[in-house]
TORPAZA-693673 format. One record per residue (C-alpha): residue in three letters; z, x, y. Coordinates in steps of 0.25 Angstrom, whole numbers, plus 5000, padded with zeros to 4 digits. Example, Ala and Ser with C-alpha at 12.3 -4.5 7.8 and 13.67 -1.06 7.14 Angstrom:
BEGIN
Ala503150494982/Ser502950554996/
REM end
This chain:
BEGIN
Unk458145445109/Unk459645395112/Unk460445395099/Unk460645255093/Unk461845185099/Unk462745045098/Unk462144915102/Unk462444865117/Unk463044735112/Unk463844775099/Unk465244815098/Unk465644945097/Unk466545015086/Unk466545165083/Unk466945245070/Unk467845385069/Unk468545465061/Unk468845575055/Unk467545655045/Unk467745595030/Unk468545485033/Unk467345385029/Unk466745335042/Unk465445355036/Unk465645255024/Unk466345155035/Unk465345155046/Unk464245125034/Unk465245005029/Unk465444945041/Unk463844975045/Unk463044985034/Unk461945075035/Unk461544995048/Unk461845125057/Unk461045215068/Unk461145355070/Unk460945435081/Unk461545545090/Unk462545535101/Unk461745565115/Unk461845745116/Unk462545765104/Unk462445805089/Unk463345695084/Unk462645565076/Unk462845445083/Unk463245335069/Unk462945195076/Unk462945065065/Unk463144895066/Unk464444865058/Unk463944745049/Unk464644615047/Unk465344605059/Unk464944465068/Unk464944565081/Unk464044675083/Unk464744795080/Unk464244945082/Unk464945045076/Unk464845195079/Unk465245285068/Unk465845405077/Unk465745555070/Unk466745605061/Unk467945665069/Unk469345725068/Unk469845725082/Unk469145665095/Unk469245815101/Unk468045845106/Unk467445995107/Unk466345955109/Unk464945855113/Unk464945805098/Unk466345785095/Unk466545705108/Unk465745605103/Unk466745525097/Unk467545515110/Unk466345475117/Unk465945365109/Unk467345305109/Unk467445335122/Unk465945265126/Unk465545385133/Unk464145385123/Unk463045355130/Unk462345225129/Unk463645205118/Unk464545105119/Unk465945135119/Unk466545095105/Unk467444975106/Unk468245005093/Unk468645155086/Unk468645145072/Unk469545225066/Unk469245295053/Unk470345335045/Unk470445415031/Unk471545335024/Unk472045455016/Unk472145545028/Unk472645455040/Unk473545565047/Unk472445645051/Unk471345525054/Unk472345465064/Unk472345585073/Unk470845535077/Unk471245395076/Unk472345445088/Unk471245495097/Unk470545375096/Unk471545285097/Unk471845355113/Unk470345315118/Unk470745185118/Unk469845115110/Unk470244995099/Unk470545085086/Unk470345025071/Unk470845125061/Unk470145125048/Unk470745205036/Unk469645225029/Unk469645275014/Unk470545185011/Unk470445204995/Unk470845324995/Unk472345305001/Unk473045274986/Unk472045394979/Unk472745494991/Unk474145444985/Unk474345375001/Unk475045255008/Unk474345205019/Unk474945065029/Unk473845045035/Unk474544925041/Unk475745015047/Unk474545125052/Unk474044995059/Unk475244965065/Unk475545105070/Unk474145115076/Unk474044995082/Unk472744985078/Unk471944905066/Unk471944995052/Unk470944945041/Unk470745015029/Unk469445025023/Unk468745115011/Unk467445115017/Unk466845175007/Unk467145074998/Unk466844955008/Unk468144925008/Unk468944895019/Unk467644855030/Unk467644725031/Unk469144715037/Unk468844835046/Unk467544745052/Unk468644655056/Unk469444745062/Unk468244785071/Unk467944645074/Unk469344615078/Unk469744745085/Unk468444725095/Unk468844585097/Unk470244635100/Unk470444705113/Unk471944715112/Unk471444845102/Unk471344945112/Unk472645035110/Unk473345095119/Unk472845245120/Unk473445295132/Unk474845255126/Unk474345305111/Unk474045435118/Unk475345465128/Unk476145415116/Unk475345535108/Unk475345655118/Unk476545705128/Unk476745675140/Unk476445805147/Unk475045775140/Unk474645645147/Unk475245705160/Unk474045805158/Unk473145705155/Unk473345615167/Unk473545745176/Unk472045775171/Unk471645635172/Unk471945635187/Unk471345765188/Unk469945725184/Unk470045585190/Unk470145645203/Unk469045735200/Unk468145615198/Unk468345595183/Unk468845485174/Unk469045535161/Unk469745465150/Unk471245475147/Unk470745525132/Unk469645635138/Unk470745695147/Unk471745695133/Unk470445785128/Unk470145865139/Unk471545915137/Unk471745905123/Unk470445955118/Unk470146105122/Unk468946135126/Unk468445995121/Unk467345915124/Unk467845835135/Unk468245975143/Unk466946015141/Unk466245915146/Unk467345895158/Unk467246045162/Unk465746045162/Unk465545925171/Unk465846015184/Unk467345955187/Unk468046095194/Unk469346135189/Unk469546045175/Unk469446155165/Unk470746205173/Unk471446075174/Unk471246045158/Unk471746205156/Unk473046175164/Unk473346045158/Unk473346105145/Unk474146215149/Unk475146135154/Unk475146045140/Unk475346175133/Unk476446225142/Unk477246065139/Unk476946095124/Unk475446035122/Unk474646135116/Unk473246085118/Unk472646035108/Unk473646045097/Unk474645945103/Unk473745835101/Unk473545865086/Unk475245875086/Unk475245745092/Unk474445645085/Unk474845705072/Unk476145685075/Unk475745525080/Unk474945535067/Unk476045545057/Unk477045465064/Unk476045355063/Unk475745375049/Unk477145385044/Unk477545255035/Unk476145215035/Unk475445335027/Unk476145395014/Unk475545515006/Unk476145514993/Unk477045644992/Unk476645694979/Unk475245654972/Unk474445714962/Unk473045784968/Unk471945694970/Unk470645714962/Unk469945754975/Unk471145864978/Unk470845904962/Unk469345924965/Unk469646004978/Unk470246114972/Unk469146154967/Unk468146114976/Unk468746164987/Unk469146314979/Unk468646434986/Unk467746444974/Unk467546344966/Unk467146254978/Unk466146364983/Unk465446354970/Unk465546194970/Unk464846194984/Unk463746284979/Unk463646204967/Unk463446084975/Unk462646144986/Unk461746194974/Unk461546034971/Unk461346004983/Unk460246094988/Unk459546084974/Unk459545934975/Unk458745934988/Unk457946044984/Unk457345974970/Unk457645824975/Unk457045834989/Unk455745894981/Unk455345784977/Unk455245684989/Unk454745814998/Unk453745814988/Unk453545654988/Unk453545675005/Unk452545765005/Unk451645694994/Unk451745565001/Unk451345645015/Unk450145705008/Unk449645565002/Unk449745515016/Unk449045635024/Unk448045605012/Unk448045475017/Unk447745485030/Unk446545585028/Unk445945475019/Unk445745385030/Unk445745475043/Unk444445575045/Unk444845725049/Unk445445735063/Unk446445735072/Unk447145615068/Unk447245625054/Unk447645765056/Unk448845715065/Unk449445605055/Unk449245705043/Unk449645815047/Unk450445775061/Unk451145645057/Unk451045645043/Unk451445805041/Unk452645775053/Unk453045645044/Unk453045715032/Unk453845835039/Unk454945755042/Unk455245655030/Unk455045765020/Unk456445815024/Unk456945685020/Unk457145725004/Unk458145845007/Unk458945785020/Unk459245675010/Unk459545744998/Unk460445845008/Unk461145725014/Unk461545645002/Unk462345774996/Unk462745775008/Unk463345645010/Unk463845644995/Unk464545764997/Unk465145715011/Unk465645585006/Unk466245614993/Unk466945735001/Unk466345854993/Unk465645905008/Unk466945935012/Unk467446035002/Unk466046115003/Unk466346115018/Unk467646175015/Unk467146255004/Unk466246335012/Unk466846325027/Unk467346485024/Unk465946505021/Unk465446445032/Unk466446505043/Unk465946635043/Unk464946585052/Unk465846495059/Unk465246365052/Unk466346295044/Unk465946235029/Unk465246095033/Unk464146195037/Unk463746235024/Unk462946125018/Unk462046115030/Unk461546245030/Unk461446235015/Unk460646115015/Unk459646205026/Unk459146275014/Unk458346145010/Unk457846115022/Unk458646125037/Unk458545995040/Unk459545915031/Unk460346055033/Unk460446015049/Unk460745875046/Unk461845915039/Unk462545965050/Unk463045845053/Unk464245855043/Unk464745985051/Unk465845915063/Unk465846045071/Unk464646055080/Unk464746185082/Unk464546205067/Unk463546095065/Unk462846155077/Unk462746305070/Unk462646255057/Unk461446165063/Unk460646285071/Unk460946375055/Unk460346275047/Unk458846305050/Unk459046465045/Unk459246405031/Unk458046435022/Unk457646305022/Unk456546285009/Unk455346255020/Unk455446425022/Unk455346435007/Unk453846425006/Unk453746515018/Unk454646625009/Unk453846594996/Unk452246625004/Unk452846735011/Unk453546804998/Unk452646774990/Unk451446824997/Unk451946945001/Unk453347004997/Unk453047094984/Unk453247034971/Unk454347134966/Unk455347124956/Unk456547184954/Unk457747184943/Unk456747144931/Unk455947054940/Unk457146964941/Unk457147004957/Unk456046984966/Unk455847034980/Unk455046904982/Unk456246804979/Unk457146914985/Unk456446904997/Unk456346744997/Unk457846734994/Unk458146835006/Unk457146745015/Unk457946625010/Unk459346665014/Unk459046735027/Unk459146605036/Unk460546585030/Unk460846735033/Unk460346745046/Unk461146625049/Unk462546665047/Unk462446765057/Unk461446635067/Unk462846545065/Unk463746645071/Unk463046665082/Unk462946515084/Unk464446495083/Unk464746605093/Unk463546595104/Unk463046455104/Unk464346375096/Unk465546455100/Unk466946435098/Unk468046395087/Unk467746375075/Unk467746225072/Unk468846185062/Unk468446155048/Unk469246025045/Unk468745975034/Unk469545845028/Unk469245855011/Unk469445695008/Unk469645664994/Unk468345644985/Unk467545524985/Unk466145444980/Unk465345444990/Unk464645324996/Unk463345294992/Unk463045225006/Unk463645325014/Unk462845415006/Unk461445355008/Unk461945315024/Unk462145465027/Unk460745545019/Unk459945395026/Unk460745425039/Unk460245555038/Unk458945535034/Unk458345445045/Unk458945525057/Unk458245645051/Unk456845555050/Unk457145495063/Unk457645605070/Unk457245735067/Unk455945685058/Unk455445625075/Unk455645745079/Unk454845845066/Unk453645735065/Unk453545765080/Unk453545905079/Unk452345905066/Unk451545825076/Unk451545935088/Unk451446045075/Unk450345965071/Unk449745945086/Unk450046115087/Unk448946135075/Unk447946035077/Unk447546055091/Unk446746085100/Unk445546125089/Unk444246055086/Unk444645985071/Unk443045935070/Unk442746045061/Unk444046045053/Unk443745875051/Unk442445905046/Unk442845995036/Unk444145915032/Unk443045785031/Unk442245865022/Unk443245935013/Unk443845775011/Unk442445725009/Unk442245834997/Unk443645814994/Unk443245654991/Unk441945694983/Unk442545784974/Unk443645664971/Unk442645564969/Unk441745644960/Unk443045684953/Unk443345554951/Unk442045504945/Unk442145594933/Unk442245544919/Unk443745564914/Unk443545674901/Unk443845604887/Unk445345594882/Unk445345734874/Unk444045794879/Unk444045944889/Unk444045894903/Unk442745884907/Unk442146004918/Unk442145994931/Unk440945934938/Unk440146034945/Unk439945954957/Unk441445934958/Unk441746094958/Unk440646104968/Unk441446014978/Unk442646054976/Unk442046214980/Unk441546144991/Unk442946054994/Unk443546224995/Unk442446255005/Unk442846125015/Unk444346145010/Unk444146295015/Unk443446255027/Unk444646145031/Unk445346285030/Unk444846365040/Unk444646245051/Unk446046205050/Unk446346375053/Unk445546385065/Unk446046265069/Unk447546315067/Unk447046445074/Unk446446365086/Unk447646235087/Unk448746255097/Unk449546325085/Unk448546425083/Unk448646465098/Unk450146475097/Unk449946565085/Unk449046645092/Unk449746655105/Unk451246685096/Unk450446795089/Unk450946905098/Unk452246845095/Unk452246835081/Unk451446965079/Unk452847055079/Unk453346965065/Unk451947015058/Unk451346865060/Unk449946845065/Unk449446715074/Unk449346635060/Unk450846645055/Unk451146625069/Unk450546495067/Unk451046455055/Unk452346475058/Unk452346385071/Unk451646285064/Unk452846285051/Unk453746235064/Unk453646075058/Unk454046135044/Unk454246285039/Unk453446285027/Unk452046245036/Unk451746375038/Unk451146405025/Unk450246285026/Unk449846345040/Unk449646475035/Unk448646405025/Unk447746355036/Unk447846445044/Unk447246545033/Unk446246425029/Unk446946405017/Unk447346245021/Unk448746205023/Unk449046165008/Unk449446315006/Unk450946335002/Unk451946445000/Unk451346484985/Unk449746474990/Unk449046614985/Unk447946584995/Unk448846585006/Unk449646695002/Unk448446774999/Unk447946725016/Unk449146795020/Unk448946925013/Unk447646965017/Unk447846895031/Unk447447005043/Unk447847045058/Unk446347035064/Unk446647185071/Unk446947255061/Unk446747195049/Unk448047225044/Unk448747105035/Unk449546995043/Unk450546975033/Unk451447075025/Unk452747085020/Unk453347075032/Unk452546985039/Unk452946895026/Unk454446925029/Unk454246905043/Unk453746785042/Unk454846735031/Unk456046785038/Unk455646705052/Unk455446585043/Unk456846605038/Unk457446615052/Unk456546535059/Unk456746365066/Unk455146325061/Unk455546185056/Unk455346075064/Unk456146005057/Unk457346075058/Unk457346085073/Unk457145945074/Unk458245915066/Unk459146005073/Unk458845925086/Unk459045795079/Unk460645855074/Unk460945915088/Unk460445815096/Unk459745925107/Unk458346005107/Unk459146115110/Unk459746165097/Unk458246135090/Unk457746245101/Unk458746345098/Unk458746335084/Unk457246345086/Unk457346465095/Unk458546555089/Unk457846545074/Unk456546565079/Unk456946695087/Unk457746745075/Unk456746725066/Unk455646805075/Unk456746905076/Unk456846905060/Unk455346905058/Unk455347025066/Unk456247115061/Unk455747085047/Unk454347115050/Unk454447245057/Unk455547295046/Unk454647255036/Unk453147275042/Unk453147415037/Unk453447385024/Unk452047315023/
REM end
């Protein structure tokens, strides 16, 4: 469905500036929480549309991603110059650029403000973060910087609500005003040499003669911008000869003295602080601030790496025994109401589809909702009292050994709980290229739905030795090394990434280390609610779908009348037994309990034997659905990983959710589905479990490994695919991410089965 844009008849005004200068908390003060989110049409980037409140017009305003510069290498980072530009599909060109400015740091802000200010459209600058101008030991005329500019400069601490009224004003009266359009063609010939616009309009004629009309400002990228997103897209459209015509012009520009692109940095700087001079003083000599005091050590090579971990430890345990509880509350809640449901609907298809189908598919997707929100509130706590930025800093040497900078770090941290938040969090990473290998990593962390697939697998058939005194064991030795081999195999999965699929430079860490602050308790719950619904809306569609098709996969084509008729009777004994238990006499206060009435043992043997029959229907109806001929016809497949038809099975059928394949493998050894990873029974099943030629055992210590080590590598989460779609925007990184950890985890199965099948 298209992504959620402006209304046809409101205004339009859109938001930029550079990361962390508080455009966050300013778009919520101007729109409340009265925002849609969506996606930009065929790109990654979130599309932040909200209402700005109070205002007699009808005023939309678009809240543009965090950037440095509009250079553009590529789809993603364009986006801010097609918006502007109102080249976004069904999105109406803004009428307004809103400026953002961190007041303690205006020399390097302005250098976007300058690129903005040459596409021509009315500019208001806000200096944001205004509070902190004395605390930085500064001295800022905004009414001179207004003069210089040309343009209205309104100071505001956002954070604080400060500030917002007078800049509703300005917006009211700039879009009033149409004597606001600067002047950019002036403001950009004043910026550049001459030799420069002679280029420019050489190119321009070039290209008009050719059919095309670009811009004045695309041209200044096409020539500005190597390899950029606008040459791209120029170069691929079939015009002959302009990749030539764009490398002679910069040849040229270089032979007058215009090295391509550093001249442009060399020239706005230059505008910059001319601009600025008189109007903003720095104090010469001024004490450290108590966020320069606390960075010395949080940013030591040391000291900070054990700070990080300290608080990585935090945070990981905090969703660990926090998410506990709602996951439990989830999960009880979804019993009660399957429960409720098979009170009122007889055995059969229906009942079996809201149960397990929409109920199950439901419950799958809202019972992530405890961990991505405990995930994204540290997140968003660390982000806006400006700690994240000194952990991405902290670990970026780390992290560049794979060619990922710092910023990747949390994400593929926060994978060990569950991949999903882990995913979502690559949204903090600015380079796509990172975000888009960090992203397809993610899934090979050991998430804790692989944890009960180790603990079955381990426990039933890995020796129980000890070693060192019995303070070693080869079981949690094992379990540890099943634990870390995702994150093993993915630093080697990362650089391939970076060098076929994401290849080039290295994007350049910039990271801007504000001073320390509270953070917002609005911007807070905004971000972790922000965070929530898309994940419910968007990927949660997508997961219930896919447990309904699961669902589909095991219940069909085979005849449930006899299955129906066993579950009526074992309810109908299940009802008896709770009526007679019910009509006992309560035992006197202080008296033995009384013994057990004979006719109530005798049902209850006789609930086991419908309870057992319930068992063995729902196998041979496993064996015989559409599943159980996929089984059958992958056996052949499967056969070389020591896997028989049923493990086969079980393992497509864990595709909603990982840790399903122990409930599969208790139906399908007519065990019932309620098994889990710490069942004797089960465990017992799989050990004397056979091969119908030779009666040989089907599973074995490497069987058990094989069966671990491609649950370590492999893509079965539904879940995780969906949300992968949902973050890129495209069905084709889901497929891939599907395909290359599938192959490697059949390649890993493998070689871990025949080197260890003759050790069993």
């Amino acid at each position: 469905m298209p992504p959620d844009t402006t209304s046809k008849d409101a205004r339009v005004v859109a938001l930029i500036g550079n990361p962390n200068t508080g455009k966050s908390s300013l778009f919520n003060a101007l729109c409340g929480m009265n925002a849609r989110v969506g996606n930009y049409p065929g790109v990654t980037v979130e599309q932040k549309v909200g209402r700005l409140s109070g205002t007699a017009e009808i005023i939309d305003v678009i809240d543009l991603p965090g950037t440095y510069s509009l250079a553009a290498r590529s789809a993603d980072e364009a986006v801010a110059v097609n918006v502007l530009s109102g080249e976004i599909p069904q999105q109406a060109k803004p009428e307004v650029a809103i400026v953002i400015l961190d007041a303690a740091n205006v020399e390097r802000n302005l250098y976007l403000f300058s690129q903005i200010y040459e596409l021509g459209l009315p500019v208001i600058v806000v200096m944001n973060m205004w509070d902190r101008v004395t605390s930085e030991g500064l001295t800022v005329n905004a009414e001179l910087l207004s003069q210089r500019l040309g343009v209205p400069v309104v100071c505001t601490s956002a954070n604080k609500r400060k500030g917002i009224d007078e800049l509703k004003k300005t917006i009211e009266k700039t879009l009033r005003s149409p004597s606001a359009t600067p002047q950019s063609e002036q403001f950009a010939r004043a910026m550049f040499p001459s030799v420069f616009h002679d280029e420019v309009k050489q190119l321009t004629e070039w290209l008009e003669s050719q059919g095309r009309k670009p811009s004045t400002y695309q041209v200044d990228r096409l020539l500005i911008d190597s390899d950029g997103h606008f040459q791209k897209l120029i170069c691929q459209s079939g015009l002959p000869d302009i990749a030539t015509k764009i490398d002679e012009a910069r040849l040229r520009l270089q032979t007058a003295g215009c090295k391509v692109p550093m001249f442009e940095t060399k020239a706005r700087y230059a505008w910059v602080r001319k601009l600025i001079d008189g109007a903003v003083v720095r104090q010469e000599s001024r004490s450290a601030s108590p966020s320069d005091r606390i960075d010395r050590w949080l940013t030591h090579r040391w000291v900070g790496m054990l700070f990080f971990v300290f608080v990585m430890f935090i945070v990981f345990q905090s969703i660990t025994l926090f998410a506990k509880f709602p996951m439990d509350g989830i999960q009880w809640l979804q019993a009660q109401a399957s429960s409720g449901v098979e009170a009122v609907l007889d055995p059969g298809a229906l009942r079996s589809l809201i149960v397990d189908g929409v109920i199950g598919g439901v419950g799958g997707v809202i019972v992530f909702l405890p961990q991505i929100a405990i995930l994204f509130l540290f997140i968003a706590i660390l982000e806006d009292c400006g700690y994240m930025a000194r952990a991405a800093f902290v670990m970026d040497k780390l992290m560049t050994t794979v060619g990922l900078s710092g910023k990747s770090f949390l994400p593929l941290m926060s994978s060990f709980a569950c991949a999903v938040p882990g995913i979502m969090a690559t949204r903090t990473i600015e380079s796509r290229k990172d975000r888009m290998v960090t992203l397809l990593i993610a899934p090979l962390m050991s998430c804790s739905a692989r944890l009960p697939v180790y603990v079955l697998m381990v426990s039933a058939f890995v020796p129980d030795t000890k070693y060192a005194g019995g303070w070693i064991t080869l079981q949690g030795m094992v379990l540890m090394f099943m634990q870390s081999l995702g994150a093993m195999v993915a630093i080697p999965v990362a650089w391939l990434l970076k060098k076929f699929f994401f290849p080039g430079e290295p994007a350049t860490f910039l990271m801007e280390l504000h001073s320390y602050k509270w953070p917002s308790p609005v911007v807070i719950y905004q971000r972790v609610w922000e965070r929530l619904v898309s994940f419910v809306v968007r990927a949660g569609t997508l997961i219930f779908c896919t447990s309904i098709l699961v669902w589909a996969a095991v219940y069909f084509p085979g005849d449930h009348m006899s299955l129906d008729a066993a579950v009526a009777q074992l309810e109908e004994r299940q009802s008896e037994v709770s009526e007679m238990i019910a009509k006992q006499p309560p035992a006197p206060r202080g008296s033995e309990p009384a013994t057990e009435d004979p006719s109530i043992a005798n049902m209850q043997s006789k609930i086991d034997e419908a309870q057992e029959l319930v068992n063995q229907q729902r196998s041979k109806l496993i064996e015989g659905s559409f599943l159980g001929m996929v089984g059958h016809r992958i056996e052949p497949l499967v056969k070389p990983l020591g896997w028989d038809w049923k493990i086969g099975v079980a393992v497509v059928a864990s595709f909603p959710a990982r840790e399903v394949i122990i409930a599969t493998l208790g139906t399908i050894y007519s065990l019932g589905s309620d098994q889990d990873e710490n069942s004797q029974g089960l465990q017992h099943q799989m050990q004397i479990a056979e091969w119908p030629n030779d009666g040989k055992p089907v599973f074995s210590l490497a069987t058990a490994l094989s069966i671990m080590v491609f649950f370590a590598l492999c893509a079965q989460c539904s879940a995780t695919l969906m949300t992968i779609r949902r973050e890129t925007n495209s069905w084709r990184w889901p497929i891939f991410s599907f395909v290359y950890m599938t192959t490697l985890a059949y390649i890993g199965a493998w070689l871990t089965y025949q080197c260890f099948r003759f050790w069993s």
